[in-house]
N, C-alpha and C positions, 0 to 999 in steps of 0.2 A: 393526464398522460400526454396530451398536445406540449407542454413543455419541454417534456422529457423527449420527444422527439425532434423539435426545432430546435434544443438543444446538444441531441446527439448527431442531425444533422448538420450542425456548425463544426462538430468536434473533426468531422467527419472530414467538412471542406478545406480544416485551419490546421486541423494536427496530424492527418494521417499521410505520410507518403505513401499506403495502401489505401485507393479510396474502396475498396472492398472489404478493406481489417472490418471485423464485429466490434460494436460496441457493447461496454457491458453496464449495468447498471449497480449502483452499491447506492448503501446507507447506515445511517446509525442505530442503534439498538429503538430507538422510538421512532425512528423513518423523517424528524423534522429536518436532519439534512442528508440531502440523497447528490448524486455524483453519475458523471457517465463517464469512463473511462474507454481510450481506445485496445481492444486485445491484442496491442501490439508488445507485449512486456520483452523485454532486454534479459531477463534475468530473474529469477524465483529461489527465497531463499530461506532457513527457517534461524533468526538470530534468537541466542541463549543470552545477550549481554542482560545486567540488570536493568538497564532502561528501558529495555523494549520488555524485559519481566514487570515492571513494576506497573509501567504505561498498558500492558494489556489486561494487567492480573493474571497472568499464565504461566507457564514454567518457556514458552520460547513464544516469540512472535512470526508467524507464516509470513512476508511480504515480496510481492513482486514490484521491481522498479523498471520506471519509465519514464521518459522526457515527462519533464512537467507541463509543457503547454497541449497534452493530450489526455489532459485529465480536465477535466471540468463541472463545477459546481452547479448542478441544477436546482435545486431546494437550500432552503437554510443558509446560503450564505451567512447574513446577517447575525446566526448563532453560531458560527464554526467559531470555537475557542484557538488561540493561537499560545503557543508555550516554545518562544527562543526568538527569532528574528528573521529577515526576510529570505538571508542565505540559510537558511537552517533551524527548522521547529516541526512541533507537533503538532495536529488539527485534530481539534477533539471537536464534538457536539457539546454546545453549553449543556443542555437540556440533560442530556443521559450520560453524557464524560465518556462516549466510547471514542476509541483511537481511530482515526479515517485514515490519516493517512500520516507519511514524514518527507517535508524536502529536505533533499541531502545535497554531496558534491555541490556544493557552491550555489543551491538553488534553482541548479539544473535539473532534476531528476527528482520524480515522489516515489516513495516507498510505500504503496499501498497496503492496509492491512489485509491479507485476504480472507479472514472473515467478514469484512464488510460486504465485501462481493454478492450478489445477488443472483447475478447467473455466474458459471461454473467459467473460467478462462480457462486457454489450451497449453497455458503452460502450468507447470508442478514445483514445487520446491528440488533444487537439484543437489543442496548440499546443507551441512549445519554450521553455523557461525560462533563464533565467543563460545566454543565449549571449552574453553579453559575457566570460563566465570557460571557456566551455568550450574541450575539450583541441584544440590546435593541430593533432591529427596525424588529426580527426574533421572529416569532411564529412558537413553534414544535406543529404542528396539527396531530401528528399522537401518536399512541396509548403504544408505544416503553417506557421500564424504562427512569427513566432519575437521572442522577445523578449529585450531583455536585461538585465531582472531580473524579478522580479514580473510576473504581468498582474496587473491592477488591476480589479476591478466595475466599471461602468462604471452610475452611478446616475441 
């Protein structure tokens, strides 16, 4: 657990413009690579595209994004699988193949899975994404936008 603390304490001192923000803790379905993330997320969202169906086994994927340099690897490094290139891929666990995380926008920003999550973050998914590709045999029963591709800023 000392790891996990001088490493949430760096996260703390390097990523957060709130030195207050909570950090939260995640891992993979076998705990070999674990993660501290700062609870500062931008954004929570639940995508129906096929890749993040496929990459999770789900019918949509939960994830909150965030600057990337406020996430940071505490365990397993050395096994995090990588699937696309440095602007843009997915981080799996060699060991157990769950989804951790996705940088997106040019490398700047991870798209956390939020079942990896370990404690509970303050923010929720606020809309649905790619419901125009999502799977046929899923009904969203809940009250959430729904979009079908992108939301877009709105400036």
């Amino acid at each position: 657990m000392g790891d996990f603390k001088s490493a949430a304490r760096e996260l703390i001192m390097t990523g957060s413009v709130n030195s207050n923000a909570r950090i939260l803790a995640g891992e993979c379905f076998c705990g070999a690579v674990r993660y501290a993330v700062v609870d500062s997320f931008e954004y929570a969202l639940n995508c129906h595209c096929s890749n993040c169906r496929r990459t999770t086994g789900s019918a949509f994927k939960p994830f909150a994004g965030i600057a990337r340099d406020k996430l940071n690897i505490t365990a397993g490094d050395d096994i995090v699988m990588i699937h696309g290139d440095a602007a843009g891929h997915d981080a799996h666990c060699r060991r157990c193949g769950s989804l951790l995380y996705s940088v997106v926008r040019d490398g700047a920003f991870v798209h956390v899975a939020m079942g990896t999550l370990v404690d509970a973050p303050s923010i929720r998914p606020t809309a649905h994404i790619f419901v125009g590709s999502k799977a046929p045999w899923f009904s969203i029963t809940d009250g959430l936008p729904q979009y079908d591709g992108h939301v877009t800023a709105k400036g």
